[in-house]
C-alpha positions in Angstrom: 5.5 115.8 -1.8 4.1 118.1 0.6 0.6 119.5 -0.8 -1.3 121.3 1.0 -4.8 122.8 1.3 -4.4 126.5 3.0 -4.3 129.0 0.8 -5.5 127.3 -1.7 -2.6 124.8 -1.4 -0.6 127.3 -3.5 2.0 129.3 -1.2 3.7 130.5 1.9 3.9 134.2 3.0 7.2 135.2 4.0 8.6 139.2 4.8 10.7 141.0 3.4 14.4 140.4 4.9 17.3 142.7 5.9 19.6 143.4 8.4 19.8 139.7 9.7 23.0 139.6 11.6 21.7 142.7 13.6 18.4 140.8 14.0 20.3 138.1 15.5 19.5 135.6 12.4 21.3 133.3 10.8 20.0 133.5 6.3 19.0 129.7 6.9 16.3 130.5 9.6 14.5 132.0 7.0 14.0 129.0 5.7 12.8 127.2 8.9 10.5 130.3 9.0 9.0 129.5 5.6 9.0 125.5 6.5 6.7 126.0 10.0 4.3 128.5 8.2 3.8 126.1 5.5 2.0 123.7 7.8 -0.7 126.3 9.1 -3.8 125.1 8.9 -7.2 126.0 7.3 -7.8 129.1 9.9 -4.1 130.3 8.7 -3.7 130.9 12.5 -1.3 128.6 13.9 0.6 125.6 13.4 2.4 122.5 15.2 5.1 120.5 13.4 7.1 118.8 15.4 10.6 119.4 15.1 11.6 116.2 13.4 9.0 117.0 11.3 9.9 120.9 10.2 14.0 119.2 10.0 12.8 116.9 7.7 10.7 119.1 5.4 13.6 121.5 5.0 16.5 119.1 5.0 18.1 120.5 8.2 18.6 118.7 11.7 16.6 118.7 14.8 19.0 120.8 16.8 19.6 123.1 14.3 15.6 123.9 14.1 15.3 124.2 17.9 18.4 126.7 17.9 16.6 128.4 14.6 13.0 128.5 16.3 14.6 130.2 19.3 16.4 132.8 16.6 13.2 133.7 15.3 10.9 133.7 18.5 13.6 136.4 19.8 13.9 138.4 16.2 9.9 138.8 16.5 8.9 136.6 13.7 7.4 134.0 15.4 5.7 133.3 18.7 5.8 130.0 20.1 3.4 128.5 22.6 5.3 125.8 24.2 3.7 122.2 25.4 4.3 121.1 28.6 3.1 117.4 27.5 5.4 115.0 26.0 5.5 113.7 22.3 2.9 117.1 21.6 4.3 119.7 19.3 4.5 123.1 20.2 2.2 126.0 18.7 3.5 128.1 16.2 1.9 131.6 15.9 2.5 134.5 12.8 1.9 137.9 13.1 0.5 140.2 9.6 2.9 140.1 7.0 3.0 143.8 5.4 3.7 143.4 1.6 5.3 140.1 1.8 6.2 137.9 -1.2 4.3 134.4 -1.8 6.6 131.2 -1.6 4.7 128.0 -3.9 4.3 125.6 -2.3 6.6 123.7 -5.0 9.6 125.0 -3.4 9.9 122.4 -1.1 9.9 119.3 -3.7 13.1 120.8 -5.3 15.8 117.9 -4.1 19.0 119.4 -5.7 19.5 122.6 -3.4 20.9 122.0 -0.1 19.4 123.9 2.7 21.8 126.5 2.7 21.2 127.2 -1.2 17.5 127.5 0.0 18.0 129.5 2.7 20.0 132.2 0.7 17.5 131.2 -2.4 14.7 132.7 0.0 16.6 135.8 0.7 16.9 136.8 -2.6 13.3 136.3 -3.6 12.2 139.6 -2.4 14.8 141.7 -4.7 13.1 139.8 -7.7 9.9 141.2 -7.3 10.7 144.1 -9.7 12.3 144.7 -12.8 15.1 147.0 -11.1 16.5 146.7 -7.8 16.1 150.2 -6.0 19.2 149.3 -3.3 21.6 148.8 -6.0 22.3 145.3 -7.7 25.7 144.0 -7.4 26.6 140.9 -4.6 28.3 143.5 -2.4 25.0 145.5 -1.7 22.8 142.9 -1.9 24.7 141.3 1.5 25.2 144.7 2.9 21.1 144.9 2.8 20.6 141.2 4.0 23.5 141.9 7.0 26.0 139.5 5.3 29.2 138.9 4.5 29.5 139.3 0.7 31.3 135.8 0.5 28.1 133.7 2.1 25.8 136.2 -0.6 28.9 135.5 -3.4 28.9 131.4 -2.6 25.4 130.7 -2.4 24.7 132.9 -5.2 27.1 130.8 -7.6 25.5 127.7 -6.8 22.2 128.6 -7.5 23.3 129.9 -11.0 25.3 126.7 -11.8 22.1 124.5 -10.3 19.9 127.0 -13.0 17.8 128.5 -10.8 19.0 132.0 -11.7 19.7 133.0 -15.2 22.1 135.6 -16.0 21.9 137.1 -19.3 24.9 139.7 -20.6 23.0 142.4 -22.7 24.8 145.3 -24.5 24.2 148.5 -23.9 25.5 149.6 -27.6 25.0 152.2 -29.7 24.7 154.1 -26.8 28.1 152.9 -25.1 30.1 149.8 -24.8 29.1 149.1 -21.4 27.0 145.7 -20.8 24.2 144.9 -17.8 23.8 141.8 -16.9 19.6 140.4 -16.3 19.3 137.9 -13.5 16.2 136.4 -13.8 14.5 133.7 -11.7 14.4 130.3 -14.0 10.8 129.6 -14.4 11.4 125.9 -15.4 12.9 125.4 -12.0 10.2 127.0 -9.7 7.1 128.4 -11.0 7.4 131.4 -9.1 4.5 133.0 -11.6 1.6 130.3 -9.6 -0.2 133.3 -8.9 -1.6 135.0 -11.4 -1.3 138.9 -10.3 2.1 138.5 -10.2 4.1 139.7 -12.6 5.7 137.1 -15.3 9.3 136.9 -15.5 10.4 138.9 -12.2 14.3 140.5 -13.2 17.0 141.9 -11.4 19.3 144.6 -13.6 23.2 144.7 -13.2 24.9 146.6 -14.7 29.2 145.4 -14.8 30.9 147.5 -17.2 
């Protein structure tokens, strides 16, 4: 378990995310993004995890979060204040977040996601946060506004429905025509996305098949 007091030990800011390939980032940085922020302390100013410790949290290895860090420092996301010292962790610094969504803090005591189902998990938070999705809905956009391939968006995406953390719903659109949309919604029993009360309950995505 990984409680913490910040914030009322309830969540983790994190942006809004598009266009990572020409950003330079890799979707599973966001999730080393979301792991060091979590450990800001009471001042929500900075933060020092050690490597290990960040790899740990978010299941990933030690290179692969040095490698990441440097990713993010050079994408503008994070600034690091390296120590000189040996066995002292470097300083992690955030700038404002402008309309960002809230991770809980929950998020990281789910053990049957692998980091890369987080990381793409964490990238499609953000088109959640309404009950339509103004880019368009189907996988094909969705990667073309996160700077992906549609088959990392298509094979991540699959998981997470068969691990039930997204629910897809066929609905009907009949009388009216005998087209069907399909509702993704964010499974509540999984993640209680709804900690914070001025959210919205029940955050949906719309897609309509045919």
């Amino acid at each position: 378990m990984y409680k913490q007091e910040w914030n009322r030990g309830r969540y983790v800011l994190i942006p809004h995310v598009n266009n990572l390939k020409k950003q330079g980032l890799e979707y599973k940085d966001i999730l080393t993004y979301v792991t060091i922020r979590s450990f800001k302390n009471s001042d929500n100013k900075l933060c020092f995890p050690s490597h290990e410790t960040i790899g740990k949290k978010a299941g990933m290895s030690k290179t692969y979060v040095i490698n990441s860090i440097g990713r993010l420092e050079s994408a503008g996301l994070v600034t690091v204040e390296r120590s000189r010292k040996l066995k002292v962790s470097n300083k992690y610094y955030f700038a404002e977040v402008a309309s960002p969504c809230k991770i809980p803090l929950e998020f990281f005591e789910v053990e049957d996601l692998t980091a890369n189902q987080k990381g793409m998990l964490l990238c499609l938070r953000q088109f959640f946060q309404c009950t339509s999705l103004s880019h368009g809905s189907d996988t094909k956009r969705l990667a073309n506004v996160l700077g992906l391939s549609y088959q990392q968006v298509y094979k991540q995406y699959v998981a997470l429905v068969s691990k039930g953390f997204i629910i897809e719903t066929v609905k009907s659109l009949r009388p009216i025509c005998d087209k069907t949309y399909t509702v993704r919604s964010l499974n509540q029993d999984r993640i209680n996305w709804n900690f914070n009360v001025e959210e919205k309950p029940s955050p949906t995505l719309h897609l309509f098949v045919g």
